[in-house]
Backbone as CSV, one residue per row, in Angstrom:
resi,resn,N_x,N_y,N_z,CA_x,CA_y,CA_z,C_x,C_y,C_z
1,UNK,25.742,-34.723,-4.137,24.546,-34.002,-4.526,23.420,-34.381,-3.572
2,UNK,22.368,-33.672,-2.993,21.429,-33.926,-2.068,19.968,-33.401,-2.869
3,UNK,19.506,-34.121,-2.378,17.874,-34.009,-3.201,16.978,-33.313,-2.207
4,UNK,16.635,-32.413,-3.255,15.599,-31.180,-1.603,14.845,-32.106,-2.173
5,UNK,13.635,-31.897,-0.211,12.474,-32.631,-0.117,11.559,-31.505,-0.909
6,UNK,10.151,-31.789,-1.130,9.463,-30.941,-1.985,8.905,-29.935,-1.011
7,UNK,8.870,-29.940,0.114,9.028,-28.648,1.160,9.867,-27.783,1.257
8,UNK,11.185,-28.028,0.855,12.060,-27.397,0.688,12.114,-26.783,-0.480
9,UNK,11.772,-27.500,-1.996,11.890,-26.911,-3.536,11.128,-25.816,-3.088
10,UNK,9.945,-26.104,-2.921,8.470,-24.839,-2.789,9.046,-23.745,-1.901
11,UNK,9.673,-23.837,-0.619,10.458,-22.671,-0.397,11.614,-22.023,-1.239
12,UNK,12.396,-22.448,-1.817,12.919,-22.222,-2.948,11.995,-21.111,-3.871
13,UNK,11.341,-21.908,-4.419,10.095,-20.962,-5.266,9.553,-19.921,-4.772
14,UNK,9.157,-19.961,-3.678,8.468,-19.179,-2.972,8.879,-18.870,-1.672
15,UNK,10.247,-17.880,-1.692,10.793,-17.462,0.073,9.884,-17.001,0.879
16,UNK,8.551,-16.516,0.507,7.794,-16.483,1.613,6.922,-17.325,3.040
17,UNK,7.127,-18.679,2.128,6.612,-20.218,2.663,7.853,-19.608,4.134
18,UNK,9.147,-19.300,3.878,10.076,-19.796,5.241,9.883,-18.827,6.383
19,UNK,9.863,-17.486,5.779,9.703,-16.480,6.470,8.881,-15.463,7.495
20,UNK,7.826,-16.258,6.533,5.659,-15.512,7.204,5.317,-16.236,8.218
21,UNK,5.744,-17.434,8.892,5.214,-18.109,9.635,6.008,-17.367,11.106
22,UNK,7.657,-16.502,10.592,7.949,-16.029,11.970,7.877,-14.445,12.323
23,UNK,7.018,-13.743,11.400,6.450,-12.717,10.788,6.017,-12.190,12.034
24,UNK,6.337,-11.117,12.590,5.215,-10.594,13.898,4.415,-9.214,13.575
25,UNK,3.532,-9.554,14.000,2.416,-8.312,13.420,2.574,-6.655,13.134
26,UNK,3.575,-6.408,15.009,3.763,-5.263,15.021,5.164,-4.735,14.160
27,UNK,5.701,-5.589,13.121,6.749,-4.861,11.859,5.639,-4.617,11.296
28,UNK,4.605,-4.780,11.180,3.460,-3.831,9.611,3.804,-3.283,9.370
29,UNK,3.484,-1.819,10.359,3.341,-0.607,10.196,4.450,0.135,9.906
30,UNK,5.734,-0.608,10.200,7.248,-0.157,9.347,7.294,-0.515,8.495
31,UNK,7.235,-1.709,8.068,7.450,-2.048,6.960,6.038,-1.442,5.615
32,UNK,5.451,-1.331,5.996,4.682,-0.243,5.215,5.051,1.424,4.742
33,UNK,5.476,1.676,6.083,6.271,3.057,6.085,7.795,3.158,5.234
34,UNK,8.136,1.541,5.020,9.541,1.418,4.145,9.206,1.770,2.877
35,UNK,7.871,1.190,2.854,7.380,0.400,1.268,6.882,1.820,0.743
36,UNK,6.154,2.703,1.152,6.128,4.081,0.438,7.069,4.661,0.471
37,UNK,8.075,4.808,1.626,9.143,5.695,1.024,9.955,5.061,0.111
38,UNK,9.993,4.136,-0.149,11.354,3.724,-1.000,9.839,3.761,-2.860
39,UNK,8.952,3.909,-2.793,7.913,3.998,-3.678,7.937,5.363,-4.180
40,UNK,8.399,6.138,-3.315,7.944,8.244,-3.053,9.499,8.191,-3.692
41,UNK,10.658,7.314,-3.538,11.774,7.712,-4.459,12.023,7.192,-5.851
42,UNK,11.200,5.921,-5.571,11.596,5.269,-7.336,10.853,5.146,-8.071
43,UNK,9.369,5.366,-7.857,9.375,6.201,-9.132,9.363,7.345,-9.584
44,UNK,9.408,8.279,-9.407,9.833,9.682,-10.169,11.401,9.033,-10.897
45,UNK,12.435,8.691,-9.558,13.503,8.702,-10.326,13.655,7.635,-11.601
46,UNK,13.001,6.201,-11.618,12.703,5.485,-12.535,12.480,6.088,-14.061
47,UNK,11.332,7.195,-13.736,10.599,8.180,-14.927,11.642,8.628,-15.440
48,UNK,12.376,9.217,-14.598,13.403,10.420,-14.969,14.693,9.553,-15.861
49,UNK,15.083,8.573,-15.534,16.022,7.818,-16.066,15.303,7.626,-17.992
50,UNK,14.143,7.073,-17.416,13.426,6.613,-19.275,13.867,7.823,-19.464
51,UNK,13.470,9.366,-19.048,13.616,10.168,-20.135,15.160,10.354,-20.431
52,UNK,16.011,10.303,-19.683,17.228,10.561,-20.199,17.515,9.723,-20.878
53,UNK,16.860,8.501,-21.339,17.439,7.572,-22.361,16.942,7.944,-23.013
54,UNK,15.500,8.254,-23.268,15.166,8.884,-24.362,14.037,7.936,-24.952
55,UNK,14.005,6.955,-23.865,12.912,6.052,-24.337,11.338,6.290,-23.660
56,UNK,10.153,5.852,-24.310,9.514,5.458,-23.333,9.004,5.754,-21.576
57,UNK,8.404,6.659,-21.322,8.900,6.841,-19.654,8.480,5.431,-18.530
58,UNK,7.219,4.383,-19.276,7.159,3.596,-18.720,8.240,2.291,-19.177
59,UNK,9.112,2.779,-19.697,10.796,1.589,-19.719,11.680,1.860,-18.300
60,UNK,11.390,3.239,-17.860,11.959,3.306,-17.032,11.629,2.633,-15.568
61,UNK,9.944,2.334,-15.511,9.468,1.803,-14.285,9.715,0.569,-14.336
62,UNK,9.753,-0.391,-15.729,10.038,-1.519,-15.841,11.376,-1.979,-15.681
63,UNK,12.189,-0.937,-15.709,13.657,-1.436,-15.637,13.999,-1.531,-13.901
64,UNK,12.643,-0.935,-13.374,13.333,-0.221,-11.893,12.748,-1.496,-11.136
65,UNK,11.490,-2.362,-11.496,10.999,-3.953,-11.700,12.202,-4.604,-11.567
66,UNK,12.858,-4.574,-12.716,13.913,-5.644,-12.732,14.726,-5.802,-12.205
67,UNK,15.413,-4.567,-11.090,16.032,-4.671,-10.322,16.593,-5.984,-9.571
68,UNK,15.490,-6.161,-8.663,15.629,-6.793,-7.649,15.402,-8.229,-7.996
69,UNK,15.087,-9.041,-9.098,15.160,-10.310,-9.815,15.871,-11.302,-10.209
70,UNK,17.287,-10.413,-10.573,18.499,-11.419,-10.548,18.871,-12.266,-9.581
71,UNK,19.463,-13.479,-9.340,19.658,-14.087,-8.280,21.633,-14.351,-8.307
């Protein structure tokens, strides 16, 4: 068993501590351009799911949240 140093836990917690420091400026403007389109598809389709369950239409944005959380 090995004991993370507490630089290491906090990256753990927080994957951004490892990643932002090798971050270069000029991905922004794609990665912005990712972040609405994949925004311009999920939610409508998110909405559309609540209604076919029949629940709630904001269950559906929350479920579309939870996605990406599991580890």
């Amino acid at each position: 068993m090995t004991i993370n140093s507490p630089s290491h836990a906090l990256e753990d917690f927080l994957p951004i501590l490892s990643w932002l420091p090798h971050y270069k400026a000029e991905w922004l403007r794609f990665d912005i351009i990712a972040a609405l389109s994949v925004w311009a598809l999920l939610v409508p389709q998110s909405i559309a799911y609540g209604s076919i369950a029949g629940v709630p239409l904001q269950f559906g944005l929350y479920a579309a949240l939870g996605e990406g959380w599991e580890r």
